[in-house]
N, CA, C and O atoms as a printed pandas DataFrame, in Angstrom:
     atom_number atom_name residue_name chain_id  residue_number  x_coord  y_coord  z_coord
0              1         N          UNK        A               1  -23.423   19.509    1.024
1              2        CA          UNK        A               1  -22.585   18.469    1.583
2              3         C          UNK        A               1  -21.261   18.452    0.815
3              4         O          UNK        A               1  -21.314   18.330   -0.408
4              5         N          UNK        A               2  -19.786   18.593    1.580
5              6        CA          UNK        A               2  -18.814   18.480    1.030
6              7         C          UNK        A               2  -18.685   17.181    0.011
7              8         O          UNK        A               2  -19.710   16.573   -0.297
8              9         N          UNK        A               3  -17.598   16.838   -0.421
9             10        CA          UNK        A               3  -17.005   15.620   -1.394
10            11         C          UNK        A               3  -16.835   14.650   -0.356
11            12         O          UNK        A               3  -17.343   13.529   -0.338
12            13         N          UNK        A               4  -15.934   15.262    0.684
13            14        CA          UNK        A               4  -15.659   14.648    2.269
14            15         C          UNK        A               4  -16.771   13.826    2.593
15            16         O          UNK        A               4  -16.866   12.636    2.892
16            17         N          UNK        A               5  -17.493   14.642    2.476
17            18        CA          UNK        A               5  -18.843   14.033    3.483
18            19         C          UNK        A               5  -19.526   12.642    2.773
19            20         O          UNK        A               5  -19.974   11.536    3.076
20            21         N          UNK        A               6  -19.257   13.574    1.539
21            22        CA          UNK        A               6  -20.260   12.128    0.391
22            23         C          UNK        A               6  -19.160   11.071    0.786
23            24         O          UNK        A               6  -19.686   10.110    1.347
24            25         N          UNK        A               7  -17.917   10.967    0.675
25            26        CA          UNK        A               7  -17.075    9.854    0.573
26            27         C          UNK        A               7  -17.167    8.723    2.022
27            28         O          UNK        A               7  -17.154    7.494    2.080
28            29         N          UNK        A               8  -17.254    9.715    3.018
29            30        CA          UNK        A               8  -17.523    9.551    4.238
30            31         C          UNK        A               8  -19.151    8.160    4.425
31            32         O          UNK        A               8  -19.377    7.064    4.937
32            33         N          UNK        A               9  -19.857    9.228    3.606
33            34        CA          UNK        A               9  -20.927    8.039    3.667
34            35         C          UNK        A               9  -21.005    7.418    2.840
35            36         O          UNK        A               9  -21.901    6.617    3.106
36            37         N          UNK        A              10  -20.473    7.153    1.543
37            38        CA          UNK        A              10  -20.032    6.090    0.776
38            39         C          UNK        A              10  -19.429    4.848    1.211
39            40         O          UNK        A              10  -19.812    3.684    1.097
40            41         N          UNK        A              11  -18.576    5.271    1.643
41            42        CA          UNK        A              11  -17.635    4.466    3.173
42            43         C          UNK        A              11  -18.661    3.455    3.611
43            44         O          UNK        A              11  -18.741    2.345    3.085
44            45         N          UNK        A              12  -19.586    3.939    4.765
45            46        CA          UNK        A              12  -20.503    3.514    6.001
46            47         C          UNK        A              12  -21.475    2.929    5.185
47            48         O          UNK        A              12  -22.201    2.088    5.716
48            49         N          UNK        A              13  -21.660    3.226    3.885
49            50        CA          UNK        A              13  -22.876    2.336    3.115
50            51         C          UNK        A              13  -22.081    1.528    2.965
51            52         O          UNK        A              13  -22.618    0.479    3.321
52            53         N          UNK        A              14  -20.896    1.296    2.587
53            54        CA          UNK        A              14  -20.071    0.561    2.201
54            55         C          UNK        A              14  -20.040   -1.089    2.784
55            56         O          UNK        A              14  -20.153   -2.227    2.328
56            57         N          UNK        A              15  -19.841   -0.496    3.918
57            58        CA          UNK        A              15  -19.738   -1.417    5.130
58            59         C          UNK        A              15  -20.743   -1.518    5.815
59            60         O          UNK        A              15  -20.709   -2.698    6.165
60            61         N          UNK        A              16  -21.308   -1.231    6.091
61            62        CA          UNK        A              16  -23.454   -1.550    6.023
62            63         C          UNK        A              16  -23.378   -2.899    5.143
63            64         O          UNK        A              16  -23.408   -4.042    5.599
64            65         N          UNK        A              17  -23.265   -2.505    3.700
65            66        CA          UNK        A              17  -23.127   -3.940    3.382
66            67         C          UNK        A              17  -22.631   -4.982    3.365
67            68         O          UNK        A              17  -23.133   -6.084    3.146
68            69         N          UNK        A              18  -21.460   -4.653    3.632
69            70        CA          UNK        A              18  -20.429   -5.965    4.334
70            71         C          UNK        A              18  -20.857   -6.696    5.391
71            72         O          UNK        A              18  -20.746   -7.913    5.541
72            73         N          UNK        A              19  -21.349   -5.905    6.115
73            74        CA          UNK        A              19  -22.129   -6.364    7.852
74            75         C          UNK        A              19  -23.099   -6.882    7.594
75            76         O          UNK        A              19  -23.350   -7.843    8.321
76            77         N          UNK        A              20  -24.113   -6.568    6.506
77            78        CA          UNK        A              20  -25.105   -7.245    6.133
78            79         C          UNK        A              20  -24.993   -8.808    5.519
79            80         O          UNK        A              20  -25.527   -9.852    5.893
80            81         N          UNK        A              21  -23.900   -8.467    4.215
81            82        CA          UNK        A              21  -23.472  -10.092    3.663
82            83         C          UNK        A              21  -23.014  -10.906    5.043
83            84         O          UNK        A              21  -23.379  -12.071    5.196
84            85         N          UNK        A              22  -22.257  -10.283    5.961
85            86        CA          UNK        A              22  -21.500  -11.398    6.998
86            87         C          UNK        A              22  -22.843  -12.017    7.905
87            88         O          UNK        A              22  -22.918  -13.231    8.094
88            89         N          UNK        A              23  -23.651  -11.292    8.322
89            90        CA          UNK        A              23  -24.998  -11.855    8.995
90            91         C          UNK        A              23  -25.591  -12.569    8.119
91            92         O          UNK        A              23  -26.190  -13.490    8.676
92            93         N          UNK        A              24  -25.753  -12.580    6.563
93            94        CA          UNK        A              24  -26.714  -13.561    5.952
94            95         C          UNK        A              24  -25.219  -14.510    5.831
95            96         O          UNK        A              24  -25.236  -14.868    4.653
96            97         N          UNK        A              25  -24.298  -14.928    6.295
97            98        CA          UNK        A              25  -23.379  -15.908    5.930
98            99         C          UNK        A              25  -23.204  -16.219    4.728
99           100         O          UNK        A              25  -23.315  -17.368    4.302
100          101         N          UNK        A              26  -22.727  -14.602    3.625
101          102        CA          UNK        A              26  -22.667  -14.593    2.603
102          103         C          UNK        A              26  -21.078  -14.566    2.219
103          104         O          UNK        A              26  -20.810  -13.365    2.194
104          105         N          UNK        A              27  -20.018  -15.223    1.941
105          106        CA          UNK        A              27  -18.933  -14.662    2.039
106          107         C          UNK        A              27  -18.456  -13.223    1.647
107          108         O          UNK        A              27  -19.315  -12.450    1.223
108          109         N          UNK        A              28  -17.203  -12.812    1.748
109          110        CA          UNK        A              28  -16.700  -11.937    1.515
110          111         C          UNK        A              28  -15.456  -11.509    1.164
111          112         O          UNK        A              28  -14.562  -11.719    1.985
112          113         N          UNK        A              29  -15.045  -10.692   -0.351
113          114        CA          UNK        A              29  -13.872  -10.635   -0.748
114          115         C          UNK        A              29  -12.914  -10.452    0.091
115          116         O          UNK        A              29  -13.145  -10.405    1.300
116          117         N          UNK        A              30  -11.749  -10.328   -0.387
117          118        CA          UNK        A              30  -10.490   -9.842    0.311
118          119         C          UNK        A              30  -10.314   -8.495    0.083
119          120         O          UNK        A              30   -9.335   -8.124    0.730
120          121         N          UNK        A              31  -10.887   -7.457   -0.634
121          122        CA          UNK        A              31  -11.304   -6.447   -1.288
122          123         C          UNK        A              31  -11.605   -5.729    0.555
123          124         O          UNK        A              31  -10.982   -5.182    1.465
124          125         N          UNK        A              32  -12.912   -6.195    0.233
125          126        CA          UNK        A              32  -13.651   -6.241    1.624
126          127         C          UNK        A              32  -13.294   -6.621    2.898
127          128         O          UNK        A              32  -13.494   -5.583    3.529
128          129         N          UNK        A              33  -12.976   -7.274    3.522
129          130        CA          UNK        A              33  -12.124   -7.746    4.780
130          131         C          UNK        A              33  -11.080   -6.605    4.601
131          132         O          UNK        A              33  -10.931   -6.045    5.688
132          133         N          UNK        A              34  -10.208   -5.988    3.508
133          134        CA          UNK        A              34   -9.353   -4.923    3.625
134          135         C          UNK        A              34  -10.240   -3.996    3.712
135          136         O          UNK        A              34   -9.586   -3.125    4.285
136          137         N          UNK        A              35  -11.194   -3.594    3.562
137          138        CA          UNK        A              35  -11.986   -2.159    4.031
138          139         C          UNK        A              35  -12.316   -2.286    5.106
139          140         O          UNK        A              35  -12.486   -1.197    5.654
140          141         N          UNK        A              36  -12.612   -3.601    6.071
141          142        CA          UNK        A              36  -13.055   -3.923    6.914
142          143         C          UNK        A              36  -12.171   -3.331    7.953
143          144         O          UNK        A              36  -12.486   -2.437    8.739
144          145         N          UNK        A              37  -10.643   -4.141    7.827
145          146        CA          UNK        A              37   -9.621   -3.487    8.488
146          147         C          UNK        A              37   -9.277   -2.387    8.439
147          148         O          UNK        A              37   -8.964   -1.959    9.550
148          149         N          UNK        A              38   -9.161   -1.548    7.482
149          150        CA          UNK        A              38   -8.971    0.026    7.234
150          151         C          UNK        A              38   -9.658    0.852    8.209
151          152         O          UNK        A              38   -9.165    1.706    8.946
152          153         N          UNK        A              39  -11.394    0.315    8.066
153          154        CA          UNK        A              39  -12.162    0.914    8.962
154          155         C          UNK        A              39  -11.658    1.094   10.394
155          156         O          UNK        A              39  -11.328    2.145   10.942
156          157         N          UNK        A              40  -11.670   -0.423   10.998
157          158        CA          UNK        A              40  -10.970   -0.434   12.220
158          159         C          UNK        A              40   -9.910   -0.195   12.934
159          160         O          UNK        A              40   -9.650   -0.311   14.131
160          161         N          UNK        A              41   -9.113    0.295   11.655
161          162        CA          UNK        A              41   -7.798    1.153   12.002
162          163         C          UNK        A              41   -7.140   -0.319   11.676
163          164         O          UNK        A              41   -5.985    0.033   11.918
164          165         N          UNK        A              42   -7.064   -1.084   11.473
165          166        CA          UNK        A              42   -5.926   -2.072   11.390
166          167         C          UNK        A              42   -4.937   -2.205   10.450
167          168         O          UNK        A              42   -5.060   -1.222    9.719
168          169         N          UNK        A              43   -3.994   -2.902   10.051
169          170        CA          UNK        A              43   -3.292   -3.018    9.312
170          171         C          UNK        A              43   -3.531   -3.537    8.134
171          172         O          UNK        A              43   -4.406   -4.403    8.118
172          173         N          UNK        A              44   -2.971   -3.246    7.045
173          174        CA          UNK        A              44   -3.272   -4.581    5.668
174          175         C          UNK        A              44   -2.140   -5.643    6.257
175          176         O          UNK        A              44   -0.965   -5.400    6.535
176          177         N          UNK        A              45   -2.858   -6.887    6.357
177          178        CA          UNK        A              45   -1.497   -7.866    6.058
178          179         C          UNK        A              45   -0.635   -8.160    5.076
179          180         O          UNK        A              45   -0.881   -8.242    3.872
180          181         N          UNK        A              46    0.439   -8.326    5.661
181          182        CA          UNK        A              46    1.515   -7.781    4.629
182          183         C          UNK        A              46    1.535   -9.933    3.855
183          184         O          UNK        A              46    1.453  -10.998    4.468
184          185         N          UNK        A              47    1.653   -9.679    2.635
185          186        CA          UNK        A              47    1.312  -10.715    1.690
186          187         C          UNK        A              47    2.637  -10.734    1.005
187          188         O          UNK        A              47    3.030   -9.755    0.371
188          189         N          UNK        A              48    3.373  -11.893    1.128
189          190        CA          UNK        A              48    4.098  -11.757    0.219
190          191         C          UNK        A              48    4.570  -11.934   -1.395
191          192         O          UNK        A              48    3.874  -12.633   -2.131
192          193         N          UNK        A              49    5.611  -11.365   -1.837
193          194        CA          UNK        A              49    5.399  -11.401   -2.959
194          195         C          UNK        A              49    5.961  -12.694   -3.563
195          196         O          UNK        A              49    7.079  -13.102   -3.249
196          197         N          UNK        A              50    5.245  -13.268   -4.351
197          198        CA          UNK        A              50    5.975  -14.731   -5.415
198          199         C          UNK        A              50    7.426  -14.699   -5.625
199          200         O          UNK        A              50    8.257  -15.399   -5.047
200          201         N          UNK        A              51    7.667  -13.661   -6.664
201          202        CA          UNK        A              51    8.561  -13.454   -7.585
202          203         C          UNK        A              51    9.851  -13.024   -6.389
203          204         O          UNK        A              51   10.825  -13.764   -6.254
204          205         N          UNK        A              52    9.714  -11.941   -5.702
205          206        CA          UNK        A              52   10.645  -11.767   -4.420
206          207         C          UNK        A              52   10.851  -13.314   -3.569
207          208         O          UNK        A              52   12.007  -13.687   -3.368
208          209         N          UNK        A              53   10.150  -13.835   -3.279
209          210        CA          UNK        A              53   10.142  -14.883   -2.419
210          211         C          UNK        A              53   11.004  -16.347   -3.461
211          212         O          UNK        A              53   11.805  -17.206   -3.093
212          213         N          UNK        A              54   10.527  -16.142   -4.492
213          214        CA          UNK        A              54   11.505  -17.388   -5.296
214          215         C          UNK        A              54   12.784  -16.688   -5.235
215          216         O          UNK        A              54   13.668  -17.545   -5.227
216          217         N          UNK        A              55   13.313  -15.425   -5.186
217          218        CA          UNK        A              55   14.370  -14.904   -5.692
218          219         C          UNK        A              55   15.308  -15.189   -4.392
219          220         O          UNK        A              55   16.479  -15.564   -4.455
220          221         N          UNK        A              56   14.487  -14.914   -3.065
221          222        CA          UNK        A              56   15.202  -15.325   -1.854
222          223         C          UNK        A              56   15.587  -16.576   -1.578
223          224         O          UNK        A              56   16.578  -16.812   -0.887
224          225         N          UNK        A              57   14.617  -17.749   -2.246
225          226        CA          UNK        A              57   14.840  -19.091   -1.889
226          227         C          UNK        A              57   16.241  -19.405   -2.840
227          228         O          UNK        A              57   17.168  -20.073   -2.383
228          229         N          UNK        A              58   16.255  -18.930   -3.975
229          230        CA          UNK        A              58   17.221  -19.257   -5.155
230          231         C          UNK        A              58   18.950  -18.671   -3.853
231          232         O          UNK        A              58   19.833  -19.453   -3.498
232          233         N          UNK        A              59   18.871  -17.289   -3.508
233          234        CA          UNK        A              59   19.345  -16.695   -2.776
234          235         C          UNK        A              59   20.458  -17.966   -1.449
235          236         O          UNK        A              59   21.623  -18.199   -1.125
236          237         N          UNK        A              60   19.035  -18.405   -1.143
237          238        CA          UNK        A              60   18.909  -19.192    0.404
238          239         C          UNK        A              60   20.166  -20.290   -0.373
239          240         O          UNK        A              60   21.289  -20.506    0.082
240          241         N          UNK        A              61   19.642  -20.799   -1.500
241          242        CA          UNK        A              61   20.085  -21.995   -1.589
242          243         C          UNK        A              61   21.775  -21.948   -2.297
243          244         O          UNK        A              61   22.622  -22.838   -2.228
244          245         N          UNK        A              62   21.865  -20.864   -2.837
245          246        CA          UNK        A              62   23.094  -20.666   -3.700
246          247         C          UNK        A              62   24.033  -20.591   -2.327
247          248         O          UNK        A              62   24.858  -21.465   -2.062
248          249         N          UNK        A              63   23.828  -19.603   -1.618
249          250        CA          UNK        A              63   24.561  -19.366   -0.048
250          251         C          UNK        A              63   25.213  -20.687    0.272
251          252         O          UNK        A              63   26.235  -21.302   -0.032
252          253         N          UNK        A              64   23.808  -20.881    1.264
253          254        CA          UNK        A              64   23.941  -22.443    1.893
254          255         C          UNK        A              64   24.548  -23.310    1.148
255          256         O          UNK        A              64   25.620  -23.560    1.699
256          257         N          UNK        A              65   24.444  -23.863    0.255
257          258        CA          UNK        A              65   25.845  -24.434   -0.956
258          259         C          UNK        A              65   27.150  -24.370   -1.606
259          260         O          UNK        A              65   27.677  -25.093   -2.453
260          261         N          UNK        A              66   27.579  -23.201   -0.925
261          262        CA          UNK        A              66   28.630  -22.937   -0.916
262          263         C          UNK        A              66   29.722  -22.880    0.294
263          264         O          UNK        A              66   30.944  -22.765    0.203
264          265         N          UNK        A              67   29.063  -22.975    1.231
265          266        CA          UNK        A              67   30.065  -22.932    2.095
266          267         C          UNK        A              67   30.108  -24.099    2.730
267          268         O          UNK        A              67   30.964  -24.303    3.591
């Protein structure tokens, strides 16, 4: 069995158990819900960042105060 292959079913055990915790109404990381989506082809949601986001508000407000 390739590396491929092992990773492949590393994967599907992976998420075997995820499917399993979500049926016993066990929660589940954010770790997880991102493998979840990966699997399904979806996107990561894009999260923003703190430090960027204060820098824009500082941004927002210096602007808007000046004119």
């Amino acid at each position: 069995m390739s590396e491929q292959e092992q990773d492949f079913n590393s994967f599907q055990e992976h998420l075997e158990r995820i499917f399993k915790d979500l049926e016993d109404g066990v929660f589940i990381t954010a770790d997880e819900i991102g493998d979840l989506r990966y699997a399904c082809g979806l996107p990561s949601p894009v999260k923003p960042n703190p430090v960027l986001k204060a820098v824009f508000n500082d941004f927002s407000t210096i602007f808007r105060n000046s004119q």
